[in-house]
OpenMM code with the backbone's topology and positions (N, CA, C; nanometers):
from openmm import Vec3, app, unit

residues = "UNK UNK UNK UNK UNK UNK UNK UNK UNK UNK UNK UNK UNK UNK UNK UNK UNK UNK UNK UNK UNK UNK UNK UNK UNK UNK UNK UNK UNK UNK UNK UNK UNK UNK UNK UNK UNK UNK UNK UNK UNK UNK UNK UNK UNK UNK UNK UNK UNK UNK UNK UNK UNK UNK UNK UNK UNK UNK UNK UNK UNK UNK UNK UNK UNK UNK UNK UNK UNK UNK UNK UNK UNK UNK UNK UNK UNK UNK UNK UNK UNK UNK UNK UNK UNK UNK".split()
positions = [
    Vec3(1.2743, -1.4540, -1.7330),
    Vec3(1.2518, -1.3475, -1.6371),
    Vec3(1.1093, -1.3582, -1.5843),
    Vec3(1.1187, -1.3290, -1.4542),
    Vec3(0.9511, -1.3512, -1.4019),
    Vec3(0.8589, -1.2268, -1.4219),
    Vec3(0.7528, -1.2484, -1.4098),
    Vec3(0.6436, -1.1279, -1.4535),
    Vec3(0.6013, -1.1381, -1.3294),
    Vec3(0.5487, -0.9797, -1.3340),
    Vec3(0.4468, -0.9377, -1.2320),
    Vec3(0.3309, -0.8519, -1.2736),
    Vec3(0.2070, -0.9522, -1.3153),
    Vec3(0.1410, -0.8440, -1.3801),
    Vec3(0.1077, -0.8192, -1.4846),
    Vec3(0.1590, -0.8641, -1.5856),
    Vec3(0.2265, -0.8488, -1.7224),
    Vec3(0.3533, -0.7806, -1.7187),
    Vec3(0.4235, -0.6863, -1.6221),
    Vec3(0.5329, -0.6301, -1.6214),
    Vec3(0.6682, -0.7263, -1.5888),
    Vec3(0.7703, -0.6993, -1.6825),
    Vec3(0.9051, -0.7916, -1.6107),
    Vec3(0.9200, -0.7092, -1.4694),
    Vec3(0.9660, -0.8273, -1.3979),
    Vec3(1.0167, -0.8187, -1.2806),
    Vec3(1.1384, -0.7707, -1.2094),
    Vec3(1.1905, -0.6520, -1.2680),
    Vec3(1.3254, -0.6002, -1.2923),
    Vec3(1.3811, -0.5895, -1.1468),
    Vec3(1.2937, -0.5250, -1.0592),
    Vec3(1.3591, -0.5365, -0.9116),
    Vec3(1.2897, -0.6400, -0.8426),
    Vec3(1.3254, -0.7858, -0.8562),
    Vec3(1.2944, -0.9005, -0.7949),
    Vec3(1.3773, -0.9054, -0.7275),
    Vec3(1.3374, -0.9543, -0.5884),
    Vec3(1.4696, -0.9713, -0.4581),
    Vec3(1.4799, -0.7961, -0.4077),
    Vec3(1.4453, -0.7028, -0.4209),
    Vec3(1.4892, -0.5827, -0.3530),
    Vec3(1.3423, -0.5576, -0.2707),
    Vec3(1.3880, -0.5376, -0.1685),
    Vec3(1.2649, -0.4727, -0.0650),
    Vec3(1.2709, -0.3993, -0.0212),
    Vec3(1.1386, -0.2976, -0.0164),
    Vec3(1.1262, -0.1373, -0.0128),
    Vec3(1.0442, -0.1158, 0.1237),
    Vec3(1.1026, -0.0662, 0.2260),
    Vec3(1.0423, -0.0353, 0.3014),
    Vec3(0.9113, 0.0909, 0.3159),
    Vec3(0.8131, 0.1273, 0.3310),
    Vec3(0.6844, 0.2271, 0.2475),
    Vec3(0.6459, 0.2837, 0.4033),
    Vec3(0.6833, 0.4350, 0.4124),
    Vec3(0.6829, 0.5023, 0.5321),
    Vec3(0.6122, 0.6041, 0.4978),
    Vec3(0.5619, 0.6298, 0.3754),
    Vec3(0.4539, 0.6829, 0.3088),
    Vec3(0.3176, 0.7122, 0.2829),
    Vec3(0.2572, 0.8017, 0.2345),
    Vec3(0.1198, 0.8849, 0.2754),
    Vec3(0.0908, 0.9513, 0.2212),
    Vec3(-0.0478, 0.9215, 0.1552),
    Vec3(-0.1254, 1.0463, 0.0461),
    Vec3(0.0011, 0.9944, -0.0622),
    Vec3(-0.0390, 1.0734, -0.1963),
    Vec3(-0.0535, 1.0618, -0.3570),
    Vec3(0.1113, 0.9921, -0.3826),
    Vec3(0.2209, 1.1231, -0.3276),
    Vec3(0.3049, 1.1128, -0.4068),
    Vec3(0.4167, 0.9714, -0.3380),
    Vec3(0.4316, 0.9170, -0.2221),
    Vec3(0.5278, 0.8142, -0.1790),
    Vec3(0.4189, 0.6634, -0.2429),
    Vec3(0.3211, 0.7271, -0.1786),
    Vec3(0.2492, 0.5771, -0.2170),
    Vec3(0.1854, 0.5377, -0.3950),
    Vec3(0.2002, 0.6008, -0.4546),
    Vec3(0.2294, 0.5935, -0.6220),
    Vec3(0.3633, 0.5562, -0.5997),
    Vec3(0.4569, 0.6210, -0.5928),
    Vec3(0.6342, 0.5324, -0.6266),
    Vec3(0.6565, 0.4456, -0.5767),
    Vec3(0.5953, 0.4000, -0.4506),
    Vec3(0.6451, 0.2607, -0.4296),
    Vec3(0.5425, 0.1713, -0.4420),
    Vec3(0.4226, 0.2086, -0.4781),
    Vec3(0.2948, 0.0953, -0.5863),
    Vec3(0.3775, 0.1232, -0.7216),
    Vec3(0.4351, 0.1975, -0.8212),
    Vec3(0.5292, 0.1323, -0.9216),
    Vec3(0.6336, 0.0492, -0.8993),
    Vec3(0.7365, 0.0724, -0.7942),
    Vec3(0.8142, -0.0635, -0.7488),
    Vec3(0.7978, -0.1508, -0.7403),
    Vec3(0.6736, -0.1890, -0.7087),
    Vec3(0.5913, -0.3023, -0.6979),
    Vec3(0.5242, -0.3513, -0.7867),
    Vec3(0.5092, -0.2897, -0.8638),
    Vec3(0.4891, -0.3612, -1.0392),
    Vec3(0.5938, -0.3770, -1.0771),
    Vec3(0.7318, -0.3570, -1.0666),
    Vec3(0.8176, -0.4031, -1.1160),
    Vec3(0.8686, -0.5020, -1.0641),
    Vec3(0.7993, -0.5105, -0.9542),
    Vec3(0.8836, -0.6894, -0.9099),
    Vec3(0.9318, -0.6396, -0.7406),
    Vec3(0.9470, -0.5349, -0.6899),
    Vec3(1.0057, -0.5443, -0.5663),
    Vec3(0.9121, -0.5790, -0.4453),
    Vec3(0.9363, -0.6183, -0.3652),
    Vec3(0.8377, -0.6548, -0.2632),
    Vec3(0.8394, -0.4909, -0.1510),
    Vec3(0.7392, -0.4582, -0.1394),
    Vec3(0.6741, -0.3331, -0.0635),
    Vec3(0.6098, -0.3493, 0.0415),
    Vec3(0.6836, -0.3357, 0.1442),
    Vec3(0.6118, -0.3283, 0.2677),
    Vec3(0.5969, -0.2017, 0.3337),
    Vec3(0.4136, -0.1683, 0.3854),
    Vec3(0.3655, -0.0547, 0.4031),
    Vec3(0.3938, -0.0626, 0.5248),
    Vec3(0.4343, 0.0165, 0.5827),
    Vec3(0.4483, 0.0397, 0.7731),
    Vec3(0.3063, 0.1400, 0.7708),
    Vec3(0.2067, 0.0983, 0.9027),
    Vec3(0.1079, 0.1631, 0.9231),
    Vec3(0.0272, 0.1850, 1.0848),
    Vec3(0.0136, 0.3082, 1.1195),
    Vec3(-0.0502, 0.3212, 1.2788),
    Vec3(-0.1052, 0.2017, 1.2655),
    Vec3(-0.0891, 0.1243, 1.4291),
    Vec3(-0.2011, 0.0539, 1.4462),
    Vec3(-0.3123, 0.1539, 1.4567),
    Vec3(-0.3551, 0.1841, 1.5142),
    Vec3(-0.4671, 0.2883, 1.5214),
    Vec3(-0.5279, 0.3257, 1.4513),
    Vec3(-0.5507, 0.2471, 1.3318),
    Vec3(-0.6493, 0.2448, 1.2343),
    Vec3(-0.6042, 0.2831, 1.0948),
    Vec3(-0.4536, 0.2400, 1.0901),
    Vec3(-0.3765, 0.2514, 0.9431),
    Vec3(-0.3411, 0.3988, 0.8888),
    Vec3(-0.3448, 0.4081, 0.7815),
    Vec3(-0.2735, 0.5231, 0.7441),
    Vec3(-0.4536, 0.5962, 0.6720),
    Vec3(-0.4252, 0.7067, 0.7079),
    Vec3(-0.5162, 0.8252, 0.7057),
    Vec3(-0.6089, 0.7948, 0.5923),
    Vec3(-0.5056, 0.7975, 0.4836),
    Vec3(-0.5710, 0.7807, 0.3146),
    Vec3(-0.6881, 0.6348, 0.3244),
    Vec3(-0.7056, 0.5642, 0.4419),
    Vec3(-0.8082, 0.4128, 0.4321),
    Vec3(-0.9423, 0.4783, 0.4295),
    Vec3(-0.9641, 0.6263, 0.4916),
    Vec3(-1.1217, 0.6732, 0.5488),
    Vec3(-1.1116, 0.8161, 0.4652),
    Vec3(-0.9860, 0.8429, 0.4051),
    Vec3(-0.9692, 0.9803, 0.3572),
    Vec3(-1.1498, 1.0084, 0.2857),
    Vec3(-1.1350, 1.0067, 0.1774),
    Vec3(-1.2688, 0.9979, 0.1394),
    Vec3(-1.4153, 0.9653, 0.2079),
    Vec3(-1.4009, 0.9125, 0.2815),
    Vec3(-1.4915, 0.8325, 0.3901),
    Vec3(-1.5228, 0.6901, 0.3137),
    Vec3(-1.5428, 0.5935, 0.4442),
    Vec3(-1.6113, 0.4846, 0.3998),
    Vec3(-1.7137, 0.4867, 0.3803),
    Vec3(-1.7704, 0.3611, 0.2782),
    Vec3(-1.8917, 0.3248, 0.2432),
    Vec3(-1.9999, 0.3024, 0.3483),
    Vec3(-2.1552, 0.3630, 0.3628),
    Vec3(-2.2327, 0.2590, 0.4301),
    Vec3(-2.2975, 0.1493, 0.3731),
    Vec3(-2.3391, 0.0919, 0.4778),
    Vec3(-2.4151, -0.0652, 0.4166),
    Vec3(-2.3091, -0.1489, 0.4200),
    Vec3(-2.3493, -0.2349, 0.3637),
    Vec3(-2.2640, -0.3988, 0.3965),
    Vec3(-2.1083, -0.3931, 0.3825),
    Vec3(-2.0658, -0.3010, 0.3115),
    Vec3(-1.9483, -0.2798, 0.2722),
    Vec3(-1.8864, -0.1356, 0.3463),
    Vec3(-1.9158, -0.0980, 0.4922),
    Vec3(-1.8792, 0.0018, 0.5252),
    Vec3(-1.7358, -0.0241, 0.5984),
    Vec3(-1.6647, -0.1405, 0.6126),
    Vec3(-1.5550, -0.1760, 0.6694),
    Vec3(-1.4476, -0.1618, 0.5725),
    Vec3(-1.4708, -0.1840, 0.4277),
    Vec3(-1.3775, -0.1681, 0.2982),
    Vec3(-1.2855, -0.0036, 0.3239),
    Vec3(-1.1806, -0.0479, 0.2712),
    Vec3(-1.0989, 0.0900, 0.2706),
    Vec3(-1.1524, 0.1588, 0.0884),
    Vec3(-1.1458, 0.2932, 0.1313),
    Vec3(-1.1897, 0.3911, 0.0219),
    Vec3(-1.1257, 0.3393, -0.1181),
    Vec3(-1.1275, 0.3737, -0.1849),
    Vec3(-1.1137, 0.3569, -0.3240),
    Vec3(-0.9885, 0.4332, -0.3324),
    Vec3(-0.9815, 0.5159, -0.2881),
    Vec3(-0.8403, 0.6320, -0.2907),
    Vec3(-0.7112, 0.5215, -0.2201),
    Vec3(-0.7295, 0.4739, -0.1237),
    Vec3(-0.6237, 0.3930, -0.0657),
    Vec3(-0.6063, 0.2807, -0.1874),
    Vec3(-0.7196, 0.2389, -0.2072),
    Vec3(-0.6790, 0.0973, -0.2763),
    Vec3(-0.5766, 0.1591, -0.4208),
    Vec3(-0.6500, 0.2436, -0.4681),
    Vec3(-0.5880, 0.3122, -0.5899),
    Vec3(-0.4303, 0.3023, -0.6030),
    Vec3(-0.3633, 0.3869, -0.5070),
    Vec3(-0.2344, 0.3661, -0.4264),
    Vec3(-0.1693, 0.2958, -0.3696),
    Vec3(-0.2277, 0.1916, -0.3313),
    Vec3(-0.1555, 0.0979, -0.2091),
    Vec3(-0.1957, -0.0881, -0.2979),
    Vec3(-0.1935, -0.0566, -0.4189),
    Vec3(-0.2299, -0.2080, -0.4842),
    Vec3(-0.0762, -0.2937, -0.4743),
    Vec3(-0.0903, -0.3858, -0.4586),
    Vec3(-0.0044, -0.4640, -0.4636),
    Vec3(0.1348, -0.4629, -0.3595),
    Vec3(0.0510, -0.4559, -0.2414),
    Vec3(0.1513, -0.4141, -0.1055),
    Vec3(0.1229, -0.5174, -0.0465),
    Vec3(0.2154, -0.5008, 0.0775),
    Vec3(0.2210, -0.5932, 0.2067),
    Vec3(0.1683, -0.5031, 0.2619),
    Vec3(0.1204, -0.5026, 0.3754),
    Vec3(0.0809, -0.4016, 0.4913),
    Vec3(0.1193, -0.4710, 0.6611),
    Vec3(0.1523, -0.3477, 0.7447),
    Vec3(0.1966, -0.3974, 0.8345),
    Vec3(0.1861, -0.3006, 0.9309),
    Vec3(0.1601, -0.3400, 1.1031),
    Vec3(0.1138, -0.2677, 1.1585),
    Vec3(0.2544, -0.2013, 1.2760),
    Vec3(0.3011, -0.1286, 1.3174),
    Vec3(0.4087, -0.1017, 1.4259),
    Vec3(0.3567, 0.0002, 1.5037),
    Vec3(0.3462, -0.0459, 1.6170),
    Vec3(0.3714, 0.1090, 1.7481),
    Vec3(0.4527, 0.1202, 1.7683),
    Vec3(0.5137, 0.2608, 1.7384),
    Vec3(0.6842, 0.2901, 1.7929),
    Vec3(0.6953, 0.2698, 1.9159),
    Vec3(0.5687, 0.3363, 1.9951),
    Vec3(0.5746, 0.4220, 2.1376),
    Vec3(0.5980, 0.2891, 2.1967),
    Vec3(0.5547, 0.2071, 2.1951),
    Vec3(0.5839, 0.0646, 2.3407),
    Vec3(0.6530, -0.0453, 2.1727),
] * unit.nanometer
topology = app.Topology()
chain = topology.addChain("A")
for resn in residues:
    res = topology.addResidue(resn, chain)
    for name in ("N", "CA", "C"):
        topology.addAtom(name, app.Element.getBySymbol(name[0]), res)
């Protein structure tokens, strides 16, 4: 069985589409994703999903990094950008 992580890979081959925001969608499908499923985040182009600046970014050399709060949540994702409107 393959690992992810140290975790078995129980949902290998299932993909989760992540339409999700703030604490509670983006924790359940960052655990899916330790278990092996592949997670793809749908996100505004327009500068991603809210939770990247929630906290605010850093200044200095590292003021382009997303907050610590996003990363917290969103480890082990795909990310991806869609405009519905056009």
């Amino acid at each position: 069985m393959a690992t992810n992580g140290g975790f078995p890979a129980f949902l290998a081959g299932v993909r989760v589409l992540d339409l999700t925001q703030f604490e509670a969608g983006p924790s359940c499908t960052e655990a899916l994703a330790w278990l092996g499923a592949e997670v793809v985040k749908v996100e505004n182009p327009q500068g991603g999903e809210a939770g990247r600046s929630l906290l605010g970014r850093q200044s200095g050399p590292s003021q382009n990094q997303d907050s610590w709060y996003f990363l917290l949540f969103n480890a082990n994702k795909k990310s991806v950008t869609v405009n519905l409107k056009s």
